[in-house]
MARKOLVO-83184 format. One record per atom (N, C-alpha, C): residue in three letters; x, y, z. Coordinates in steps of 0.05 Angstrom, whole numbers, plus 5000, padded with zeros to 4 digits. Example, Ala and Ser with C-alpha at 12.3 -4.5 7.8 and 13.67 -1.06 7.14 Angstrom:
BEGIN
ALA526448865156 ALA524649105156 ALA526449345156 SER525749555142 SER527349795143 SER525850015157 
END
This chain:
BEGIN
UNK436281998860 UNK436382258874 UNK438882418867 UNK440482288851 UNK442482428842 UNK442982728838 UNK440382728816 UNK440482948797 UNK438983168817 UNK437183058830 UNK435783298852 UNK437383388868 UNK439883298880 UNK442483378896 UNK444283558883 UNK444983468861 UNK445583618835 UNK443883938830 UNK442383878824 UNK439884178822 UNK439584318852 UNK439784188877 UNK440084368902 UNK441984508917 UNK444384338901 UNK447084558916 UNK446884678890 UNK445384688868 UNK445784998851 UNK444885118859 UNK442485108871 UNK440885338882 UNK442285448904 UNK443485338917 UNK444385378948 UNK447185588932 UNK448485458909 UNK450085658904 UNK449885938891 UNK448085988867 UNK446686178853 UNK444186358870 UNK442186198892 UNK440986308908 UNK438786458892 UNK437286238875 UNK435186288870 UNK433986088837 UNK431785948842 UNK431385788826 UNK431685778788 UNK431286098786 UNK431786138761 UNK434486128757 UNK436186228774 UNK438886258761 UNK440885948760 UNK438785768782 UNK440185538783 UNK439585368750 UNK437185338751 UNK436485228720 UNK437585448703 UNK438485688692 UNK440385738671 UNK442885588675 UNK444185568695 UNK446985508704 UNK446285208697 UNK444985038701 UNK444284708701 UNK442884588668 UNK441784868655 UNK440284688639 UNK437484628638 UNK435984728657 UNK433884628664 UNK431984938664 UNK428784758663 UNK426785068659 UNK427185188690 UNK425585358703 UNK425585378728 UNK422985208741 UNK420685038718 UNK418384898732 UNK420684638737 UNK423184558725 UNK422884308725 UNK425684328752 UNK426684498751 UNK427784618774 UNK426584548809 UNK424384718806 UNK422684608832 UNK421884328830 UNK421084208815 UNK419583948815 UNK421983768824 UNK423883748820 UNK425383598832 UNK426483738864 UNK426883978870 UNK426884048897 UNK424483918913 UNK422283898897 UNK419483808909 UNK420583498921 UNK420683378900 UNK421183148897 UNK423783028920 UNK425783218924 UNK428383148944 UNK426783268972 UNK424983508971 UNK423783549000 UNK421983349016 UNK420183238992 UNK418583008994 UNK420282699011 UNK422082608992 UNK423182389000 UNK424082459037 UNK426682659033 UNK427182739062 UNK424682779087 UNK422782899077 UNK420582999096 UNK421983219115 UNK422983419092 UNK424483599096 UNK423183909086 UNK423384139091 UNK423084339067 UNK425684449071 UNK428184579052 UNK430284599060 UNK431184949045 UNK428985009029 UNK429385309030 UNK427285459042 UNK427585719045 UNK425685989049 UNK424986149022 UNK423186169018 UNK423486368992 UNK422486638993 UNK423386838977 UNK422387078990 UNK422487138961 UNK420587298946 UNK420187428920 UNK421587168902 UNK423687328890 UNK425687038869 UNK427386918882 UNK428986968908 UNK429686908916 UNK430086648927 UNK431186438929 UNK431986238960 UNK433486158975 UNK433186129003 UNK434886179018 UNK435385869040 UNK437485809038 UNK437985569054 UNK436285589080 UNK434785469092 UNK433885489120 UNK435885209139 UNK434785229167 UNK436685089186 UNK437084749166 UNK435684679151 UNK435284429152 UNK436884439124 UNK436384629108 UNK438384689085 UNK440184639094 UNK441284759110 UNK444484959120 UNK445884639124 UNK444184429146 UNK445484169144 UNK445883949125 UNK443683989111 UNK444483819085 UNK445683819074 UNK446684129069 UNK448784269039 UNK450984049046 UNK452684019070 UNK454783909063 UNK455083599049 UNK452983479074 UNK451883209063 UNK451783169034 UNK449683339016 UNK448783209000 UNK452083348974 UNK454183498989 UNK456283488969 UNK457583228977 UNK458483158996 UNK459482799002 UNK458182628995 UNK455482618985 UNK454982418970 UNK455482388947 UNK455282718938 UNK455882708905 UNK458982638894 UNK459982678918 UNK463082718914 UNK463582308915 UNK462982238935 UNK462781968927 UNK462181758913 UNK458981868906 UNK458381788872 UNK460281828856 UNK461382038856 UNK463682078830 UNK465581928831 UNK467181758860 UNK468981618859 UNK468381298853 UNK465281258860 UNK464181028850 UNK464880988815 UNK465081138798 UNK464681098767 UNK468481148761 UNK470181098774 UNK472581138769 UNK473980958759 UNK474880898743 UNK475980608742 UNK478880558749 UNK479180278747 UNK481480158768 UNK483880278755 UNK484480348730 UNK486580398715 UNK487180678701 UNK488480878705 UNK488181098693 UNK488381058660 UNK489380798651 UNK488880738614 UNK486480738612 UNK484580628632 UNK482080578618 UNK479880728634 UNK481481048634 UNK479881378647 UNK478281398616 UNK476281438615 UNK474781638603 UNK473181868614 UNK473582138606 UNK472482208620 UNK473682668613 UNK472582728619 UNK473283088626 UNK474883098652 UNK476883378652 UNK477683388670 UNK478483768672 UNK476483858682 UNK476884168675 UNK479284218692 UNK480784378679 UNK482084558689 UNK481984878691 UNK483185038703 UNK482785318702 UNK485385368709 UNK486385668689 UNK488885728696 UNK488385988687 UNK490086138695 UNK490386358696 UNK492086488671 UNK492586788652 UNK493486778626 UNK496286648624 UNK498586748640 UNK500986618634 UNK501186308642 UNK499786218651 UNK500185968663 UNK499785728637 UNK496585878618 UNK496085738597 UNK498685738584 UNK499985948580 UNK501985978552 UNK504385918569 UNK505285798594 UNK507485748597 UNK507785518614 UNK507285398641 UNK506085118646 UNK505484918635 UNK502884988627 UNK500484858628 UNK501184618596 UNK501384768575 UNK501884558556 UNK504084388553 UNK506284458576 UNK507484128578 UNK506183938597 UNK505484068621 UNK503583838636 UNK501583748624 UNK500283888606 UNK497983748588 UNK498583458577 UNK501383528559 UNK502883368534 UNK502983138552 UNK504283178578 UNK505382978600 UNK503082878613 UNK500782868608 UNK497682778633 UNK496782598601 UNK497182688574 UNK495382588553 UNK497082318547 UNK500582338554 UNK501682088542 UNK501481858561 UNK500781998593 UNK499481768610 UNK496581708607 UNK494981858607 UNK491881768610 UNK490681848590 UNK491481848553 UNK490381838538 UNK487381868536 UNK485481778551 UNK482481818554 UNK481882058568 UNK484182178581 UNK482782388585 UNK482882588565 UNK480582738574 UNK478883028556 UNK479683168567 UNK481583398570 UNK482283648583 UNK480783838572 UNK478883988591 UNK477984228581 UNK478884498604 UNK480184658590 UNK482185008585 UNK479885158604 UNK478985198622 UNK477385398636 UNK479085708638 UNK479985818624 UNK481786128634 UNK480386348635 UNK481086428658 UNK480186598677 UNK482186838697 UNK480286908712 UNK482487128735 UNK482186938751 UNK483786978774 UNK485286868805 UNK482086778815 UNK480886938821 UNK478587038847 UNK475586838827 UNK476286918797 UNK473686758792 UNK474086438785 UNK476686398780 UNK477486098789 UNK477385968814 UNK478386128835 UNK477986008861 UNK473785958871 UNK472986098857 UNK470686028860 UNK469685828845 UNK470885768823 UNK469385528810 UNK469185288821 UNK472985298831 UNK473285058843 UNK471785008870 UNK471985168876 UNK469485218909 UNK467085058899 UNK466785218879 UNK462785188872 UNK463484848860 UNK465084678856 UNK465484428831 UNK465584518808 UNK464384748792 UNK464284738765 UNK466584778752 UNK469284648757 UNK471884628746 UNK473384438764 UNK474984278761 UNK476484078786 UNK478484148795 UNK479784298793 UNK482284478799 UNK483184768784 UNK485284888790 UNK485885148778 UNK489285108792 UNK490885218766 UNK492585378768 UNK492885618772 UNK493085818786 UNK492886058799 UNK493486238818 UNK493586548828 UNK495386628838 UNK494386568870 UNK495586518888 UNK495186568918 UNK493886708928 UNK491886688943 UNK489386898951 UNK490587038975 UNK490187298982 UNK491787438999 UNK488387359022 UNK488387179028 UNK486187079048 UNK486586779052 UNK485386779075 UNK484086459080 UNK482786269062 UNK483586159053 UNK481985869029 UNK479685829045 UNK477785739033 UNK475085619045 UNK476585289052 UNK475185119075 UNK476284889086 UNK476084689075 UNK473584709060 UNK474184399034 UNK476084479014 UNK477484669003 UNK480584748986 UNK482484659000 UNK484584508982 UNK486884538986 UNK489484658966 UNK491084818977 UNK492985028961 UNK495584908956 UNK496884758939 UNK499984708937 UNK502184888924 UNK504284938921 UNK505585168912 UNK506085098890 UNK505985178873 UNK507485078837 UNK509585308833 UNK509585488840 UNK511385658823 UNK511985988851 UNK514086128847 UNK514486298866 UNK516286558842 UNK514686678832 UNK515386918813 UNK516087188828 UNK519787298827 UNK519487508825 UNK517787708809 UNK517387908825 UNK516988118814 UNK519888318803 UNK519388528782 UNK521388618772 UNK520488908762 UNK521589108760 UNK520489358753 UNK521489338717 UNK520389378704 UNK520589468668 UNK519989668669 UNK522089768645 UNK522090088634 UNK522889978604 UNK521390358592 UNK522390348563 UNK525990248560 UNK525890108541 UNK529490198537 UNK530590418534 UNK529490768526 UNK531090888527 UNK529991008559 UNK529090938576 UNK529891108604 UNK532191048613 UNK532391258624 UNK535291168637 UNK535191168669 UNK537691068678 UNK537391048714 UNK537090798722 UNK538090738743 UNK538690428750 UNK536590408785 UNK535990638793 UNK534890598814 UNK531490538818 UNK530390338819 UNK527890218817 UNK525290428831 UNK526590438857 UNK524490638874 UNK524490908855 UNK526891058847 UNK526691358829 UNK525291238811 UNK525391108793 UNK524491118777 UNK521691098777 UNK519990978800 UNK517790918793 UNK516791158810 UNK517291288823 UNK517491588831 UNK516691858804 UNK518591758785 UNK519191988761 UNK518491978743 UNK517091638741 UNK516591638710 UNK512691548713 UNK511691548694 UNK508491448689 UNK509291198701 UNK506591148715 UNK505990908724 UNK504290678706 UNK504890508697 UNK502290268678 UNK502490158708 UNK499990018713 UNK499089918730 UNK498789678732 UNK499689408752 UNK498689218746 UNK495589198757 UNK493189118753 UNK489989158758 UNK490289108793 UNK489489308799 UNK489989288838 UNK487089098843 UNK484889108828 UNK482888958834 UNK484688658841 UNK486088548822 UNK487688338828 UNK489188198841 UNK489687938842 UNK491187848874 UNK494187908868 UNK494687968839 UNK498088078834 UNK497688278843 UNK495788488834 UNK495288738836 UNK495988798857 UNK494988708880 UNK493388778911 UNK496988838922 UNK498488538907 UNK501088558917 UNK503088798914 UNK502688898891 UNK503989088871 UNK503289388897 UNK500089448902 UNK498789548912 UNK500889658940 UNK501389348955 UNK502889448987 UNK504989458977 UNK507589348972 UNK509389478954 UNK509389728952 UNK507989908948 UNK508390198939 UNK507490308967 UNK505990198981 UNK504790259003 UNK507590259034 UNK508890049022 UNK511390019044 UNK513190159043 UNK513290289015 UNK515190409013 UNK515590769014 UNK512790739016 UNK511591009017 UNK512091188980 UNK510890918960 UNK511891198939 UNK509091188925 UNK509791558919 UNK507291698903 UNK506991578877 UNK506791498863 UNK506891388830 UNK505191658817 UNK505991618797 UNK503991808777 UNK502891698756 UNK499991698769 UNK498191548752 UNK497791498722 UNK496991278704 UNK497591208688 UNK494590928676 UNK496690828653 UNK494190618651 UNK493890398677 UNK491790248672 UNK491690008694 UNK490189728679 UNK491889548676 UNK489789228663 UNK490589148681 UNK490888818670 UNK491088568678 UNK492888338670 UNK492588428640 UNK494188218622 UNK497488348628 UNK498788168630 UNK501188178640 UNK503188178605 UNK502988078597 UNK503888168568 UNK502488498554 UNK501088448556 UNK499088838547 UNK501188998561 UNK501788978593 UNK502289128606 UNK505289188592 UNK507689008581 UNK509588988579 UNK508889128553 UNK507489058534 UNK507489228506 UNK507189538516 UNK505189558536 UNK504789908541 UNK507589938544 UNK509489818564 UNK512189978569 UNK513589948553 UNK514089758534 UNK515689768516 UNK514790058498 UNK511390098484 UNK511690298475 UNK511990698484 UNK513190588513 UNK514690908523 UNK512590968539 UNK509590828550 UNK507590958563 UNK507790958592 UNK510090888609 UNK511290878633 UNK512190648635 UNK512690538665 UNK514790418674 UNK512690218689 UNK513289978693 UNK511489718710 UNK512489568735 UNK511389498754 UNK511589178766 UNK510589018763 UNK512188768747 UNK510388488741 UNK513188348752 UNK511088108755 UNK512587858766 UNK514287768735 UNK515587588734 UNK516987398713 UNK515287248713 UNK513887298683 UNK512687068681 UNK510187198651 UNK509986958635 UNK508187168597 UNK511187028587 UNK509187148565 UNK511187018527 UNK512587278527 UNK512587448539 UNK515087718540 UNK518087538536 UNK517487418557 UNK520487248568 UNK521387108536 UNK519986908524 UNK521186818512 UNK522486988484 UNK522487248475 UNK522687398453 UNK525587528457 UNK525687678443 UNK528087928440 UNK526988138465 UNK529388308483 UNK527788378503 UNK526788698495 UNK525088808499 UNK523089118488 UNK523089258505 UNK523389208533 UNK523889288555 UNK526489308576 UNK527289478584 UNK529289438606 UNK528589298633 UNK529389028653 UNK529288938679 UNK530389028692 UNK529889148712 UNK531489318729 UNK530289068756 UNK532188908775 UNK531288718801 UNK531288918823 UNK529088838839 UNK528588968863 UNK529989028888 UNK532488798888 UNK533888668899 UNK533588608930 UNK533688688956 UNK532288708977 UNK529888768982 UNK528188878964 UNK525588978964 UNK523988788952 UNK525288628940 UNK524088348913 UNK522288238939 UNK519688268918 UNK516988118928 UNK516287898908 UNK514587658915 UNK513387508898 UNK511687428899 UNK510287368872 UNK507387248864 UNK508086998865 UNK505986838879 UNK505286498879 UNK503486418864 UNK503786198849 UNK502786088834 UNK501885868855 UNK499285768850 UNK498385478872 UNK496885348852 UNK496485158862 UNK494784878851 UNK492984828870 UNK489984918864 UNK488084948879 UNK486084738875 UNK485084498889 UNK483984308888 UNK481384278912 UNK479684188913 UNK478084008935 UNK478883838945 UNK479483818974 UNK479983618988 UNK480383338980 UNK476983318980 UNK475583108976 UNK476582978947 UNK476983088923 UNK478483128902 UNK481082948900 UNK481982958911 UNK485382998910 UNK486282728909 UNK483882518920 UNK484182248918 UNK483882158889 UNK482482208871 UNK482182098848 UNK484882068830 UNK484181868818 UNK487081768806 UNK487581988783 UNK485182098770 UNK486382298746 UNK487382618766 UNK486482648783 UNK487782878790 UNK490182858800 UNK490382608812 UNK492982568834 UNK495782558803 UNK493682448780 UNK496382508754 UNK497282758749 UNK494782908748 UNK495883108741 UNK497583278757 UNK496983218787 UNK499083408804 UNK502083268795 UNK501882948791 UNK504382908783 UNK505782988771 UNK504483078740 UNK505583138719 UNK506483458724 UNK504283618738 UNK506983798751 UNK508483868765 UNK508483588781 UNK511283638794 UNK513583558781 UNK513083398764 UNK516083208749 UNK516283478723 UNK514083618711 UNK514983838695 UNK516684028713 UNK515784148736 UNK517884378755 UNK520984198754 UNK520283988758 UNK523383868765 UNK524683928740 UNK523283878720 UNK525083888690 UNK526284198686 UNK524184358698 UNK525084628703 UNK526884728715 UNK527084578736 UNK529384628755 UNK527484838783 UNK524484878781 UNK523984988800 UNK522384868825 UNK520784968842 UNK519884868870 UNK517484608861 UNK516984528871 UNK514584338873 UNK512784208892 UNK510684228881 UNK508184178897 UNK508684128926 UNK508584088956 UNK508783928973 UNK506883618973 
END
């Protein structure tokens, strides 16, 4: 019954049989036939369906958690006693600077302990990582802090605490952060974003008008726009900016300095397994080498 538990919290997550078999692999006849088959055994029916739709009903609604604790248990059944003798995947998800600045020494540091593991790179934004890990289809994420409540099977640890900093072209001139971002074009960090959102009240606290401008995401793009004279930014520290010749002026916020968090976002239930519990290791003993905060 594995695989029919498997195929029902897709549905329960996607919310509708076709989209679960794209997401799984499966046609949508062979989709139902095993829902059939898991309603059968239970002497249950556990969706509603309406057009394409399906919809958890009361008996759904109780199962869903159940049949993720079983699966989650099964998974710790096939673990073995030794992280040498892990075979096995271990997705990760991180966010752009995290790949290019984190992430490949804790890699280097998880591969010279548990050699069998497979690391597979999931990168992504904040909001569609925290959902993967929600949904299982990734085991953790490196990523920014959700300006909300975590869902209750997540748990959030801190990895990293990034000022923010205002950049300007090198030839502006003026030392005062608020004028400047007053006087000059605004690049935008993406307000859809959980940096963004931050960047967003920030201007909101302070009461300043900006004058509109471009708006991404990529936190290096954003630094090339200002380097090439197209206004002035707030990004946190943090991109391959840092490690080059600098193209930009830092001007610090100083009393006003806000920051982006970086977290290590896991499942609960998760957090026991011996390959994850490495990997949080390996970044905590990387921060230490850093000299910065680490995990609780």
């Amino acid at each position: 019954m594995i695989r029919e538990l498997k195929t029902f919290l897709a549905i329960a997550r996607c919310g509708s049989f076709a989209a679960a078999g794209h997401r799984i692999g499966l046609t949508q006849s062979a989709v139902s036939a095993q829902i059939k088959n898991l309603e059968e055994a239970l002497g249950l029916r556990l969706f509603d369906r309406t057009g394409r739709s399906a919809y958890l009903n009361a008996a759904g609604l109780r199962a869903l958690p159940l049949a993720e604790q079983i699966l989650e248990t099964f998974s710790l059944m096939g673990q073995p006693e030794s992280l040498e003798d892990y075979r096995g995947e271990l997705r990760i998800g991180a966010i752009g600077t995290v790949q290019t600045g984190l992430l490949p020494r804790v890699l280097l540091r998880l591969l010279k302990q548990a050699p069998g593991v497979a690391p597979k790179l999931v990168p992504g934004v904040s909001l569609n990582l925290l959902s993967q890990v929600d949904a299982g289809e990734i085991d953790l994420a490196i990523m920014i802090r959700p300006p909300f409540a975590l869902p209750k099977e997540l748990h959030a640890e801190l990895v990293q605490r990034e000022p923010f900093v205002l950049i300007t072209p090198l030839d502006v001139a003026g030392d005062d952060p608020l004028q400047l971002l007053i006087e000059q074009p605004f690049v935008r960090y993406d307000r859809s974003s959980f940096g963004g959102r931050q960047v967003s009240q920030f201007l909101r606290k302070h009461h300043l008008d900006v004058r509109p401008g471009l708006e991404l995401d990529e936190l290096d793009a954003i630094v090339k726009m200002v380097a090439c004279g197209l206004g002035v930014a707030l990004v946190p520290e943090a991109g391959l900016w840092l490690e080059s010749t600098p193209t930009v002026r830092v001007l610090r916020l100083g009393g006003a300095t806000f920051y982006r968090e970086l977290v290590l976002i896991s499942r609960h239930s998760a957090r026991q397994l011996p390959v994850q519990q490495l990997f949080h290791r390996c970044v905590r003993e990387v921060l230490a080498e850093q000299g910065g905060p680490t995990p609780d």
